[in-house]
C-alpha positions as CSV (number, residue, x, y, z in Angstrom):
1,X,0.0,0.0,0.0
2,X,1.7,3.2,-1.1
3,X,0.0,5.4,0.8
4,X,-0.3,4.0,4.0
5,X,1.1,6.1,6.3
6,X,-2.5,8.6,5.3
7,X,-4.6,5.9,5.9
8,X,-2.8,5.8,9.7
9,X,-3.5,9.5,10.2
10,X,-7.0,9.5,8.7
11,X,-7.6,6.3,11.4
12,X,-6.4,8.8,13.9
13,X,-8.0,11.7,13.3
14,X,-11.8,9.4,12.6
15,X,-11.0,7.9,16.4
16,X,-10.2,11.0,18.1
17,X,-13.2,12.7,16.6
18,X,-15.8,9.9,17.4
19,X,-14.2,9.1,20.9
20,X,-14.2,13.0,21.3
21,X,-18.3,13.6,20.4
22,X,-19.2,10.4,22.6
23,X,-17.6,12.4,25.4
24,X,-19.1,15.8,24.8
25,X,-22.1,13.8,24.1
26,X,-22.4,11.6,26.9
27,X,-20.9,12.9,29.7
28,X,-21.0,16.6,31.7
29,X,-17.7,18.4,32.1
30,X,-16.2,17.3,35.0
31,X,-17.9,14.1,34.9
32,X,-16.0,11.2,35.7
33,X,-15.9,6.7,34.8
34,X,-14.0,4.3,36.5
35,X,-12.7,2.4,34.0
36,X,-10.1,0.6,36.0
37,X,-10.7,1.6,39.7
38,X,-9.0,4.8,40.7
39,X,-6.3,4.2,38.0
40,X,-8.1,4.4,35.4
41,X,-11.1,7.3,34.4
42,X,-13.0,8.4,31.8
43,X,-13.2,12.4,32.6
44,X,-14.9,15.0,30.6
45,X,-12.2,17.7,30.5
46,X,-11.5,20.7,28.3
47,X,-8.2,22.3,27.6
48,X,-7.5,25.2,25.9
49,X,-3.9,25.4,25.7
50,X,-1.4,23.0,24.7
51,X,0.2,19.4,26.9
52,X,-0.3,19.4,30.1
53,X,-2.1,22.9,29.7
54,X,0.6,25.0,29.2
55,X,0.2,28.2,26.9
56,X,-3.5,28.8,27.9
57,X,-6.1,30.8,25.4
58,X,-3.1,30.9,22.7
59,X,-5.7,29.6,19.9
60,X,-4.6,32.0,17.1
61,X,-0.8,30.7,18.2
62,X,-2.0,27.2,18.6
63,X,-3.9,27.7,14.9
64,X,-1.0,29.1,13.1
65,X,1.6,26.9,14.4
66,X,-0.5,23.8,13.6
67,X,-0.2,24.6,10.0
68,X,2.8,25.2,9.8
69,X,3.4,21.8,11.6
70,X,1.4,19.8,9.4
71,X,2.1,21.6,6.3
72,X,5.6,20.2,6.8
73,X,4.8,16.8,7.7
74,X,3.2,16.6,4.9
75,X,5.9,17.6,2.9
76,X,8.3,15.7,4.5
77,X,6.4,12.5,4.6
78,X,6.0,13.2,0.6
79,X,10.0,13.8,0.1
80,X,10.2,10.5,2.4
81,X,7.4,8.3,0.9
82,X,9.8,6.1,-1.7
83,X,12.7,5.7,1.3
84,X,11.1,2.6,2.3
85,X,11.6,3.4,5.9
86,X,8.0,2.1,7.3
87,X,9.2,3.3,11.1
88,X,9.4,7.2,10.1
89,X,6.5,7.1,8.1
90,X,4.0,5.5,10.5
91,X,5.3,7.9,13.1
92,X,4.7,10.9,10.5
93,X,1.1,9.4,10.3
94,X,0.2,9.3,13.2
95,X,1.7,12.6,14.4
96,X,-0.4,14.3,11.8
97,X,-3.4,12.2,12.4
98,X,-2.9,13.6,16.1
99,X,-2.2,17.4,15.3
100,X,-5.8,17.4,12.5
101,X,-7.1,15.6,15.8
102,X,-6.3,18.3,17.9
103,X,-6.4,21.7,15.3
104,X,-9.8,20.6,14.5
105,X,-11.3,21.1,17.8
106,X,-9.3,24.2,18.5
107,X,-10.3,25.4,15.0
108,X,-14.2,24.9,16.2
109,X,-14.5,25.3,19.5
110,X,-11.3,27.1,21.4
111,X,-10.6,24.1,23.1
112,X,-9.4,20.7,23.3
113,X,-11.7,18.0,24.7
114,X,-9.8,15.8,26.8
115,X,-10.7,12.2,28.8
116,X,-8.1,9.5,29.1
117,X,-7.0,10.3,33.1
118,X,-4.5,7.7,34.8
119,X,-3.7,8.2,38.4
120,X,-0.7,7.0,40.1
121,X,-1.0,7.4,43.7
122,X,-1.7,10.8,44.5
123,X,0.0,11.7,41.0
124,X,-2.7,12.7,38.5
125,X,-1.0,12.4,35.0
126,X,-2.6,15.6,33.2
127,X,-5.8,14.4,30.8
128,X,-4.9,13.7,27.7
129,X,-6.7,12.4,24.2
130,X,-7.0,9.7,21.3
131,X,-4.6,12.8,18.9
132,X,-2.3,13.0,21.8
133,X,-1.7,9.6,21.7
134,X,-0.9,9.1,18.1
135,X,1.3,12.4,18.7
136,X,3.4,11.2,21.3
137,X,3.6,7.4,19.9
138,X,4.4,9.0,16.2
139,X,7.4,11.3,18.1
140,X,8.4,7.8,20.0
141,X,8.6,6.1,16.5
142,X,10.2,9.1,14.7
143,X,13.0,8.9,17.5
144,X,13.4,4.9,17.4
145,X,14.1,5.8,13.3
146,X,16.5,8.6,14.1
147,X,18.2,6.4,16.8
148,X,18.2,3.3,14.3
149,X,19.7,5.1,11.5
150,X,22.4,6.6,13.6
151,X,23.3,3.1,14.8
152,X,22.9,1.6,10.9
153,X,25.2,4.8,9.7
154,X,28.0,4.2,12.5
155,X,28.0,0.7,11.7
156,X,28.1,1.1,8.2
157,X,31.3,3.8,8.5
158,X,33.2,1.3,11.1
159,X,32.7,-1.3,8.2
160,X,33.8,1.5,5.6
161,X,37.2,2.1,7.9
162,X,38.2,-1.5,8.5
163,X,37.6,-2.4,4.6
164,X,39.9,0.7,4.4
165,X,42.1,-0.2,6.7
166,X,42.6,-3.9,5.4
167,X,42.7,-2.3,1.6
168,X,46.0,0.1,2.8
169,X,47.7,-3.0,4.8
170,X,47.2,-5.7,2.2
171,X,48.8,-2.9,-0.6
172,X,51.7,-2.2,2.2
173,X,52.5,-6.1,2.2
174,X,52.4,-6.6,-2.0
175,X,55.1,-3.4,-1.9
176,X,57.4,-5.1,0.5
């Protein structure tokens, strides 16, 4: 499939927004689910500035730097798409998948609508969203890549030195 790495960030974006309108849908702001005892709640929350709410009522900054952001996914995922390299692309996917997620509710409403909430202990781990969640697994994949490649590329330059190295001794011993 040529194109797959769309189809990841359409599947995004269709999830966030249906998991988004059963929320505002279904449940007042504030409102809370157990979903695994206190670890685990579905909560009706709003946020209208950026992770962890920082950068509140910024939607014009939030707006502009949005497209900007996808703009260049998309052209980097479309200088990318023949390299073959599956791990970047999916994690370009679903980064933009998360960020149309996200731009569209800020577009429309001012706000974000959030409801995945973990607790750990006393630690509250702030609310978060189906488009965070592509974002933050597409930045974890797009680092795996960069880390990968920077391990294939120092391997492949050790390998490049000692076929050098062997080249130069093996034309020292035929002069001898």
């Amino acid at each position: 499939m040529r194109y797959y790495y769309y189809v990841i960030a359409v599947l995004v974006f269709i999830v966030d927004y249906v998991t988004k309108k059963m929320i505002v849908k279904n449940l007042e702001l504030g409102e809370q689910i157990s979903v695994i005892g206190d670890f685990f709640l579905i909560t009706s929350h709003r946020n209208r500035g950026a992770a962890f709410g920082i950068l509140q009522n910024q939607r014009l900054f939030f707006i502009l730097i949005t497209i900007v952001v996808v703009a260049g996914i998309i052209w980097y995922i479309h200088t990318n798409r023949r390299s073959g390299n599956r791990t970047l692309l999916v994690g370009l996917g679903l980064v933009l998948g998360g960020a149309l997620g996200n731009f569209l509710d800020r577009a429309q409403h001012g706000e974000v609508v959030d409801f995945l909430q973990f607790n750990f202990g006393s630690y509250t781990f702030p609310i978060f969203n189906v488009a965070d969640s592509g974002i933050v697994c597409g930045v974890i994949l797009i680092l795996l890549d960069t880390l990968l490649s920077a391990r294939a590329e120092q391997a492949e330059q050790r390998k490049q030195a000692s076929g050098n190295s062997t080249h130069h001794e093996g034309q020292g011993s035929e002069q001898a």
